[in-house]
N, C-alpha and C positions, 0 to 999 in steps of 0.2 A: 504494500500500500504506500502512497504517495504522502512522505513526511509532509509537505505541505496541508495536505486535508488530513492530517491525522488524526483528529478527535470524533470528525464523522464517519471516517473510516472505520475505526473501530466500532464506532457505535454502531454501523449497518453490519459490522462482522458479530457481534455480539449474540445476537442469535444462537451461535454456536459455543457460546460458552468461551470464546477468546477473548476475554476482556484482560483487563492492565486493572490495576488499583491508582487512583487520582495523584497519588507519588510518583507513579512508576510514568504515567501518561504526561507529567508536568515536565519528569526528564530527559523524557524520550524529544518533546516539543522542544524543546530549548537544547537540547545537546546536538540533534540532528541537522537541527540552521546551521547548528555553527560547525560543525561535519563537512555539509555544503560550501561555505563558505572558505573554509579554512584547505580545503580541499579542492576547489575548484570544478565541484560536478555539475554539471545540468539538471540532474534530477538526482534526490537518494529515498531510495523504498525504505521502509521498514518490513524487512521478512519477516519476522516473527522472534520464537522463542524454541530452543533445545531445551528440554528439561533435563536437570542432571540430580545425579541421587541427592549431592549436598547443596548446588547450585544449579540455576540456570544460563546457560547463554543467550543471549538477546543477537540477533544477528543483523544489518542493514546493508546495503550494496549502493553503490557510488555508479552512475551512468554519466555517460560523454554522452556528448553531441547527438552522434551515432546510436540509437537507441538499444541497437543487435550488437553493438561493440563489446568484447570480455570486460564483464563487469566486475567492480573491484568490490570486495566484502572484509566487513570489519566485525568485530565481534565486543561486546560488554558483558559485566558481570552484574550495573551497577545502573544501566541506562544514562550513566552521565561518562563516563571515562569509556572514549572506545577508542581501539587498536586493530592496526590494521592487516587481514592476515596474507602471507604471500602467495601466487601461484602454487597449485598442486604439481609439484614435480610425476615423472613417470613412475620413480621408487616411491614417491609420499603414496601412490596411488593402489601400488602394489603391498607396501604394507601395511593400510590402512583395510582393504581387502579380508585380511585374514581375522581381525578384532572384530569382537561379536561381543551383544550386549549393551548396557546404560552405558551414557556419556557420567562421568562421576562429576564435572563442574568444578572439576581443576586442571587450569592446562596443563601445568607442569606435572600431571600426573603420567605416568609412562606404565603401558601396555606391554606385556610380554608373551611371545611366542617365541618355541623350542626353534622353528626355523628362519626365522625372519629379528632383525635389531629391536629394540625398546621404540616404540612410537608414543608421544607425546597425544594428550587426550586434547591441544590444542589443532594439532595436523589432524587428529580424525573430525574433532568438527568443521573442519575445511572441508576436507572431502564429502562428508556426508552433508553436508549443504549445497555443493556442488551438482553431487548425485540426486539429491530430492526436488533440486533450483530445476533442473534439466527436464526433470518428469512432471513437477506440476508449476511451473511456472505458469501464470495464465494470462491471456489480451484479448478480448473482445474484436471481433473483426473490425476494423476501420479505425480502431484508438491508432495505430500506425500507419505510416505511407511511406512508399521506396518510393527515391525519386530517381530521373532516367538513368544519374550519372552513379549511382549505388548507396548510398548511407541512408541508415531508415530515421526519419523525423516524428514527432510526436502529431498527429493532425490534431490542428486546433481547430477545424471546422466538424470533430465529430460531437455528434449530440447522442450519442446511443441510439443501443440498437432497440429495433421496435417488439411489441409484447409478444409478438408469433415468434421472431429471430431467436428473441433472447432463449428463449426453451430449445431450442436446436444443440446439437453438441459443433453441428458445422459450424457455428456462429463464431467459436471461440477455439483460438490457437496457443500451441505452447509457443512462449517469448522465449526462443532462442533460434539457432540459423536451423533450417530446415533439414530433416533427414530423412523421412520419407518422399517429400516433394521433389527430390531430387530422383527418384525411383520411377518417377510416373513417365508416360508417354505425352508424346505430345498432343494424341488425339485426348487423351484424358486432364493434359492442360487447356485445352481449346475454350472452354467455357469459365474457365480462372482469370479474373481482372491481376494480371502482375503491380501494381502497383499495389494491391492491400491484399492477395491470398499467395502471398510469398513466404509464408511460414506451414506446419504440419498444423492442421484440424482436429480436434481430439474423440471426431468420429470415428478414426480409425486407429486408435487406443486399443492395445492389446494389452490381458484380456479385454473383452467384450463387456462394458458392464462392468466396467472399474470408477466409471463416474457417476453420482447422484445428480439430478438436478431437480430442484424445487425452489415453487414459486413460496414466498412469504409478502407478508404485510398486505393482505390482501391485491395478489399479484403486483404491488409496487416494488418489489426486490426479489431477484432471482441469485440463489444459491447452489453453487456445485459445492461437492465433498468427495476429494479422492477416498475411496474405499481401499489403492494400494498403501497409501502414504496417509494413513489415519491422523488425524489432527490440521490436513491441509484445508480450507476455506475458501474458496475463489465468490466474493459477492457484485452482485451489479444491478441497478436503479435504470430500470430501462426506461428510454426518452429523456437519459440526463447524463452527465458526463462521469459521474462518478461509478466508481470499480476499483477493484484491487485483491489480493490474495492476500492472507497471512496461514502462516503455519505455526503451530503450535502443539509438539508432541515429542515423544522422544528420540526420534530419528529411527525407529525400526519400522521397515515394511513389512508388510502384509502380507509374507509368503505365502498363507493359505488361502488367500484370493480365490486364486482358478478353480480347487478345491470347492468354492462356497457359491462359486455363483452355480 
């Protein structure tokens, strides 16, 4: 969700039991301007919250210009003091891989396996934010625009989508560069506007039936919930500009998904 509207953000996510206590929401508002600021980003989300056994992580990400450009993520313990975490190397990747279980809520704690070095409980919540950023990132079709010469911008002329769209799962794509779109043909691009269905759809989300959607507040807000990635949130106020995701859980999927549907 967009630190800018953060107080109605949350409140239209709240439905879901993702609320902040009035301390916590006070320092997120004020710490994250000055994030922006102090950092030089165009826009910073607030993704949400890793719970850890004796602490949580609060996590938010830092966007350029370019809206699909790698985006930078910082993590807090405290909502006011945040730091910034590095790229996930190929090794951070590989041995974060093998750690199974709660985030404990201390980075300096170090993970052990018989094959692989001590990993830092700071590098697994990189990665596993990484990993869950990828899967339920979420953008309503038209909040973005690729323009001819390549970098995506935010449209300012969207006003949301309409009350029939919003309930589609076609409507909404994952915010990041595209991996199955690149698979397609081009008879099956034929009918795709390149300039706004330039990312994947999460019609075609494997399993089948890993996304909820429901209408609330008497269809004035529409809510998805990943059923992989439990605690994820994506809400949207259709015929109005407002949307955003937070997640909020402890960073384990949902193995037995395919299982249950």
């Amino acid at each position: 969700m967009d630190a800018e509207s953060l107080l109605l953000s949350l409140e239209l996510a709240s439905g879901s039991g993702q609320g902040l206590s009035p301390d916590r929401r006070a320092s997120l508002l004020t710490s994250l301007t000055l994030v922006k600021r102090d950092y030089r980003y165009d826009r910073v989300l607030f993704w949400g919250r890793i719970l850890g056994l004796v602490a949580d992580y609060y996590i938010a990400q830092g966007l350029s210009a370019d809206q699909l450009a790698p985006r930078k993520t910082l993590y807090s313990l405290n909502c006011t003091e945040w730091s910034l975490l590095p790229p996930a190397t190929e090794e951070m990747v590989v041995q974060t891989s093998v750690v199974k279980g709660r985030f404990t809520g201390d980075p300096s704690h170090e993970y052990e396996h018989t094959e692989l070095q001590k990993v830092n409980d700071g590098e697994k919540v990189f990665e596993e934010e990484v990993v869950i950023d990828k899967a339920v990132a979420i953008i309503p079709r038209g909040a973005l625009f690729k323009t001819p010469f390549g970098p995506i911008h935010v449209n300012r002329t969207f006003e949301g989508l309409s009350l029939s769209e919003s309930k589609k799962l076609s409507s909404y794509f994952h915010f990041r560069e595209p991996i199955e779109l690149k698979n397609k043909t081009l008879l099956e691009k034929a009918d795709l506007d390149p300039s706004l269905d330039f990312m994947d759809s999460l019609e075609y989300d494997i399993p089948k039936g890993s996304w909820s959607i429901q209408m609330e507040r008497g269809n004035a807000l529409v809510v998805l919930r990943s059923l992989l990635w439990p605690g994820l949130t994506f809400y949207h106020a259709p015929h109005t500009k407002n949307y955003g995701y937070i997640y909020v859980g402890t960073g384990e999927k949902n193995i037995d998904l395919p299982f249950m549907l």
